[in-house]
N, C-alpha and C positions, 0 to 999 in steps of 0.2 A: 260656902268654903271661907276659913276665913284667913286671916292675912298672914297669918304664920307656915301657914300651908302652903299658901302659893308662894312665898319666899323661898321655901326649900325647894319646891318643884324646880324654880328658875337655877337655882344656884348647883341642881344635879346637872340640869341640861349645859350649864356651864364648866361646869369640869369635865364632863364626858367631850362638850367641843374642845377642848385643852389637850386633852388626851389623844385626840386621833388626830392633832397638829401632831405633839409631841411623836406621838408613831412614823407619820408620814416626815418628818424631818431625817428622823433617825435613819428610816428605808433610802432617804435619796444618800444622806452624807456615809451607807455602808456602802453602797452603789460607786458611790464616787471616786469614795478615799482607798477600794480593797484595794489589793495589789495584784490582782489575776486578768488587769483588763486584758483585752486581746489588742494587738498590735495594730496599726491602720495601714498595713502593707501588706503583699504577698509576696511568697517565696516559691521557688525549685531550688531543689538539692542538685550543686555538682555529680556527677555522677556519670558511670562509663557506658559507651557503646558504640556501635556503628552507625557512621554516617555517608550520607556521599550527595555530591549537587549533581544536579539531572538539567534535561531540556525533557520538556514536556510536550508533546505532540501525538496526532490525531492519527491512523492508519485506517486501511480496507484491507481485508484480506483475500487474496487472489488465487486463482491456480498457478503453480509452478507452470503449467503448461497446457495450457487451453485450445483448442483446435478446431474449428468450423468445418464439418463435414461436408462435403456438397457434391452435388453432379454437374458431371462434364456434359453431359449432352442431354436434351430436350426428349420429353417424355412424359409417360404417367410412371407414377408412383406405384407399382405392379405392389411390392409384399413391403412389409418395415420385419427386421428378424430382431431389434431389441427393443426393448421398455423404458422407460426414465428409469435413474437408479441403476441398469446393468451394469455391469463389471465387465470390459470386453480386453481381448490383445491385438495387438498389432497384427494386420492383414484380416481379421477375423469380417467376413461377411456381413453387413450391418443391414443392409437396404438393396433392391432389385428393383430396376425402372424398366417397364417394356419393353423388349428387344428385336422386338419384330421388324420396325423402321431400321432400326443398323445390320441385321442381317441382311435384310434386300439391299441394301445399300452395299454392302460386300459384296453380295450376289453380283449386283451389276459392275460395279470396279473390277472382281475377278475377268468377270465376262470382258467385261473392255482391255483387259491388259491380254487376253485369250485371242483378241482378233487382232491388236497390233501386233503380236507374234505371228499373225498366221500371215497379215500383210508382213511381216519382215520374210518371212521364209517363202512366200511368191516370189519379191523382189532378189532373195540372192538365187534361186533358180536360175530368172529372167539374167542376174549378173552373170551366171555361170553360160548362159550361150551368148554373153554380149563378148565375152571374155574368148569362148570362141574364134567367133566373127572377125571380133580384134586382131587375134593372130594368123588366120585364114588371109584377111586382107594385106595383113602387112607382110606377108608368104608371096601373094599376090603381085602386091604392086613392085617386089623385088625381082619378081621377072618379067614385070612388065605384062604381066596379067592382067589386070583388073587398074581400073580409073584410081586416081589420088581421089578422088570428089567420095567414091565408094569405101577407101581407107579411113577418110576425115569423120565421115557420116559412122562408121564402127566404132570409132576413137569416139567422137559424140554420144553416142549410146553408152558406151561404157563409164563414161564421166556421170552422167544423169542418174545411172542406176545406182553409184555408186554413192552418189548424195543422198538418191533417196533410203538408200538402207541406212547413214549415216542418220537421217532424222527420225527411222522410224526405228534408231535403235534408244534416241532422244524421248520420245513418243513412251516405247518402252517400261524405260525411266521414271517419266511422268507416272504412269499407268500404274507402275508398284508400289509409287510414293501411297498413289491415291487407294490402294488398295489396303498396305499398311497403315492408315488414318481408318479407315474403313473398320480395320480389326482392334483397332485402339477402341474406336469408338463402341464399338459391342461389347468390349471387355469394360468400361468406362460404366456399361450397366450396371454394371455388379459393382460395389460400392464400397470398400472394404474401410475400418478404424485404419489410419495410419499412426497412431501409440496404443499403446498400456493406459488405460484409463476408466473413467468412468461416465454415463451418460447422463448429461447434466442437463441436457434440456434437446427437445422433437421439436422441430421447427414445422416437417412436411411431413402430413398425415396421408397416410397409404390412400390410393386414390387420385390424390392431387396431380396436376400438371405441371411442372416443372420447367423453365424457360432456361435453357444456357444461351441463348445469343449474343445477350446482351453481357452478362454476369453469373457467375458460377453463385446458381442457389444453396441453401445451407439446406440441408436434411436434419441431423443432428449436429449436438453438439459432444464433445470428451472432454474432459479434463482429468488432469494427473491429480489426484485428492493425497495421496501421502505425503508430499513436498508441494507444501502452501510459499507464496511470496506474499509479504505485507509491505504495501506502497505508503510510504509516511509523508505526510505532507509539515517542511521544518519551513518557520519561517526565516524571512529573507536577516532576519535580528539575530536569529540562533543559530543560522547555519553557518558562520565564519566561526563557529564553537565547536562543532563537531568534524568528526572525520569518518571514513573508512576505516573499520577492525575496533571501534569501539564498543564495548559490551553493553546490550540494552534486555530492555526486559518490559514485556506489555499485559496487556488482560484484556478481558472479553467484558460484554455487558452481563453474561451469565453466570460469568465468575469471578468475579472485581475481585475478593480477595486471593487467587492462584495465580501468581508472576510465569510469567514462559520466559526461560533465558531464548536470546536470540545475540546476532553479532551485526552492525551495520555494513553490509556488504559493501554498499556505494553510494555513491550522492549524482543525480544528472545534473549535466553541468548548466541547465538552462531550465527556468520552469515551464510545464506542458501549456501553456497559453501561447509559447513562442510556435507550438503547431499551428493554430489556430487564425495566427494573425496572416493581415494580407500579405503579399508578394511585395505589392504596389503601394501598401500603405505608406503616408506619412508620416514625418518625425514627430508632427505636433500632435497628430491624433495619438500615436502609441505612447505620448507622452502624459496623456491630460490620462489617459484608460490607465496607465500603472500609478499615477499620482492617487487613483481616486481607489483601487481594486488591492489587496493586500496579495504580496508575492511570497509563494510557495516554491521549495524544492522538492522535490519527489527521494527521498531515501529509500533505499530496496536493503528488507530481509527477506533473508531463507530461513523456515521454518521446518521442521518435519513435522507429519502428524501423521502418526503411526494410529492415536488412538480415536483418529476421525472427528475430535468436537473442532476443528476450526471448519469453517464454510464459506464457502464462498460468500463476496460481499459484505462480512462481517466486520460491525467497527471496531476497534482497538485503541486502548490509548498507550501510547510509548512512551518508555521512558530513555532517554541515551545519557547513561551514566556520565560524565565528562569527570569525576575524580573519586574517591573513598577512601574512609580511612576505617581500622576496624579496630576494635577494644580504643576508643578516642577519649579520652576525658572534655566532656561537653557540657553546655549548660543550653536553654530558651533563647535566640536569638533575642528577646523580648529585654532581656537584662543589658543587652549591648547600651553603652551612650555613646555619640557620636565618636569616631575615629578622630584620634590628636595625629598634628604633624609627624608625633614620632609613630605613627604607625600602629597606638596602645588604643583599646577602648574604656573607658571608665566603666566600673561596675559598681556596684554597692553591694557589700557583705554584711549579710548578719552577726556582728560581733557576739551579742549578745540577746535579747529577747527583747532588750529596751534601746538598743543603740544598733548605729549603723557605721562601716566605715566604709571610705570609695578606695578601690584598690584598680590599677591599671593591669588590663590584660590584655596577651598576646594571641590572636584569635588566625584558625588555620580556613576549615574548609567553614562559611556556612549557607546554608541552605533556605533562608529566613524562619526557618521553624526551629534547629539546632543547629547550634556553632560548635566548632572544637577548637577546644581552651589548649595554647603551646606551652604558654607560660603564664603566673600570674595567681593561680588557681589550684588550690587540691580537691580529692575528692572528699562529700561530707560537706562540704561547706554551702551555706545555703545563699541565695544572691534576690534580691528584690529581681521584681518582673513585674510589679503596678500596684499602683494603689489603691483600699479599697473605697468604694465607695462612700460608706460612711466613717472614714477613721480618718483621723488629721495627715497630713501631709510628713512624710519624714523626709530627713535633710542628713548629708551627711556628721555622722557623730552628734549627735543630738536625740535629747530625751521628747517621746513621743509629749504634746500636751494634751492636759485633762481633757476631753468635753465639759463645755458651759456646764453652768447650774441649773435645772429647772426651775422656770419663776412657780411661785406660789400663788396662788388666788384664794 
């Protein structure tokens, strides 16, 4: 090859690297200089709707009214007449404990109130010839008939007789008490619902022995399932916020997007620990325990549930409206700048696509996620809310700046 040759070879490879400088200058300075950059902030548009601040809390869902079934007196467990799941009514038959022990037991209470009768009616007989005697004597001793010793000794008898039908009419008494307990207690067999409910849980399986001595055992359980109560637990922070008759609204784990309206019925005025704690405790120990333990108040709703998906023991999470406002002109809580003495938040408005300006607004209800705009603000207009990560910092009224140049190698 000779030398004219590889002179041209070098001098192609040298314009072609010229060339693809020349390219890549041109690509970064159209890059740089067009005028479509994108802005290094982001925006929400003013814009309307409703809003409202809430307290936020936890619930369980309850029976309206719950009721522990149980027997009065001591036994076996003879029949069960319902299932889990029944639908029963007030007085309806539920359970039958063996009745054989309170009927002898009647048996004999009858029987004993049967003989102190039959002692009361010897005794007024015997009264009926003491009463006699009584008069015979004292007939007697007015004519000098018969001894005073023989009048005193009649008068004596009559007294005697007289008290003792006095106690066995006491006796009596006793005897009928004992006999009506007696028939309480047979009837007490029989076991009946005292509501309208439904069986929510069998404690004692037919069969079983049963102990009332000591405490009245539970058989089943009933609960009222169309009228639920949900127990909210608010804290000791949020509860100087709400009240009774404020409107609230909650949801299930099953349904997180379906709100139940409900209305706060009440607030207890003491949290349920204050059950719990001792008589005799001390200041210092009840002191160091709520220092370290978060305080709850118990809020009670009434719910209905006609269409049976609330259940018992379900969690819930509540919302207790404390304000709203509706059709609100609002913007991203996110665009607020700190609050000025007079009360105005600074905002920064998109004047333009390249420019910004800080305008003060008059801010009503907000919620940390949306504020509503009183004053200050129309709708349409769009408001910074952060910046992006890779765009320059904007400032108020000021043109965005380029991004550097890329170096060359």
């Amino acid at each position: 090859m000779n030398r004219t040759t590889v002179n041209k070879k070098y001098r192609w490879r040298y314009w072609l690297l010229v060339a693809g400088f020349a390219t890549l200058g041109a690509a970064v300075a159209f890059f740089y200089f067009r005028g479509d950059k994108q802005p290094g902030y982001m925006t929400a548009p003013v814009s309307r709707g409703d809003i409202e601040t809430t307290v936020l809390a936890s619930g369980t869902v309850e029976s309206d009214n719950l009721v522990s079934v149980g027997a009065q007196v001591s036994g076996q467990l003879e029949s069960l007449k319902v299932e889990l799941g029944d639908t029963v009514k007030a007085g309806q038959l539920v359970a039958q404990i063996d009745s054989l022990p309170q009927q002898n037991t009647l048996r004999t209470k009858t029987a004993a109130l049967a003989a102190v009768r039959a002692q009361k009616q010897a005794k007024e007989a015997s009264l009926a010839l003491a009463e006699l005697t009584y008069k015979r004597q004292m007939q007697m001793l007015k004519g000098e008939a018969a001894s005073r010793e023989d009048f005193e000794t009649a008068e004596a008898n009559l007294k005697v007789l007289r008290s003792e039908i006095a106690a066995l009419d006491a006796q009596i008494e006793q005897a009928k008490i004992a006999v009506d307990t007696a028939q309480l207690d047979l009837g007490y067999t029989k076991i009946s619902s005292p509501i309208d409910g439904v069986v929510v849980a069998i404690i004692t399986k037919e069969g079983q022995t049963v102990n009332a001595n000591q405490s009245a055992p539970t058989i089943i359980k009933v609960a009222r399932l169309d009228q639920m109560t949900i127990k909210v637990e608010i804290s000791e922070a949020d509860v100087v916020r709400v009240k009774p008759g404020q409107k609230v609204y909650f949801t299930i784990l099953g349904e997180p997007d379906n709100r139940y309206p409900a209305v706060l019925k009440s607030i207890e005025p003491a949290p349920q620990s204050i059950a719990t704690e001792s008589s005799s405790g001390s200041s210092s120990s009840t002191s160091t325990s709520s220092s370290s333990t978060a305080i709850f108040y118990m809020g009670i709703l009434d719910v209905p549930n006609t269409d049976g998906k609330l259940r018992i023991s379900m969690t819930t999470q509540v919302n207790i409206v404390l304000a709203e406002a509706k059709n609100a002109l609002m913007i991203p809580s996110a665009a607020l700048g700190d609050k000025g003495k007079d009360g105005l938040h600074p905002v920064r408005v998109e004047a333009s696509p390249d420019k910004l300006e800080e305008q003060r607004v008059k801010i009503g209800l907000n919620n940390n996620v949306q504020a509503e705009v009183l004053e200050g603000l129309r709708e349409g207009q769009r408001v910074v809310i952060g910046e992006q990560m890779n765009g320059g910092t904007a400032t108020g009224s000021t043109q965005q700046r380029r991004p550097p140049m890329p170096r060359m190698f």
